[in-house]
N, C-alpha and C positions, 0 to 999 in steps of 0.2 A: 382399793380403799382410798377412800380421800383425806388426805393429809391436809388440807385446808384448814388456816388457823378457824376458831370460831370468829361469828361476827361481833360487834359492839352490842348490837340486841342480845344474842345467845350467851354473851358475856356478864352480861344486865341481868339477864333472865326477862327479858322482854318480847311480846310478839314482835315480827317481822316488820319493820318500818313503823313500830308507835310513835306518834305525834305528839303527845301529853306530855309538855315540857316537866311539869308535877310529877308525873308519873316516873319520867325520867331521872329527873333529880333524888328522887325518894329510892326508888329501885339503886341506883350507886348509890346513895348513902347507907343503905340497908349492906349489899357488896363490900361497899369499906368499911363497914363496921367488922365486918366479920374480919379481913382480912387483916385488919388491925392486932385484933386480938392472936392471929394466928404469927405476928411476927416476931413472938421470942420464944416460938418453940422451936421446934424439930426440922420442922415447914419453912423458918421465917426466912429463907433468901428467896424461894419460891414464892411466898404470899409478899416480900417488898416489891419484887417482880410484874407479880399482877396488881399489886396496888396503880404501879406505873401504868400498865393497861388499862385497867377503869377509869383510871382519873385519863388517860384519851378518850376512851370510849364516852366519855359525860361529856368533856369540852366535845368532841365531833359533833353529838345528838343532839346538846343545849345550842349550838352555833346554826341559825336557820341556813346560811351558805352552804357551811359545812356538811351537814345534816343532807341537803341536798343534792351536794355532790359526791356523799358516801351513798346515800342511798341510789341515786343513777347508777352508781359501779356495782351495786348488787345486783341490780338489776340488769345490766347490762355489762355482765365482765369482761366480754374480750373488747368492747370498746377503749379502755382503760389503759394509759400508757402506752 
C-alpha cells in the first residue's frame, strides 16, 4: 500500500501539474473555506492542520520556481535529495 502523503494537486483537488494560476488560487480558496468552517468542531486540530498544508500547497503552485521544482520531484522522485 502506498503510504505516500497526497500531492499539493490531489490536496487542491486539481489535475496533475495544472498551470492555471486562477484555477489554483480558487481551488485553495474553495479548500480553506471549507476547512475553516470545520475548525470548531470535533475535527478542528485536524482541519488547523491541513489549513497549514493548503496554505503550502497554494504558495508552492502560485510561486513559478517553486511550482517548478515541485513539479520535477513528481515527476522525477528518486532524483530528489
Amino acid at each position: 500500500v502506498d503510504q505516500r502523503p497526497p500531492t499539493h494537486y490531489q490536496m487542491l483537488n486539481l489535475p496533475a501539474f495544472e498551470s492555471n494560476p486562477q484555477t489554483i488560487e480558487s481551488q485553495a480558496q474553495l479548500v480553506l473555506g471549507f476547512l475553516q468552517q470545520q475548525t470548531s468542531g470535533p475535527n478542528g486540530r485536524e482541519a488547523q492542520q491541513l489549513i497549514a498544508r493548503i496554505q503550502q500547497a497554494r504558495v508552492d503552485l502560485l510561486d513559478p520556481n517553486r511550482k517548478a521544482a515541485y513539479d520535477n520531484m513528481l515527476r522525477n522522485p528518486g532524483a530528489a535529495g
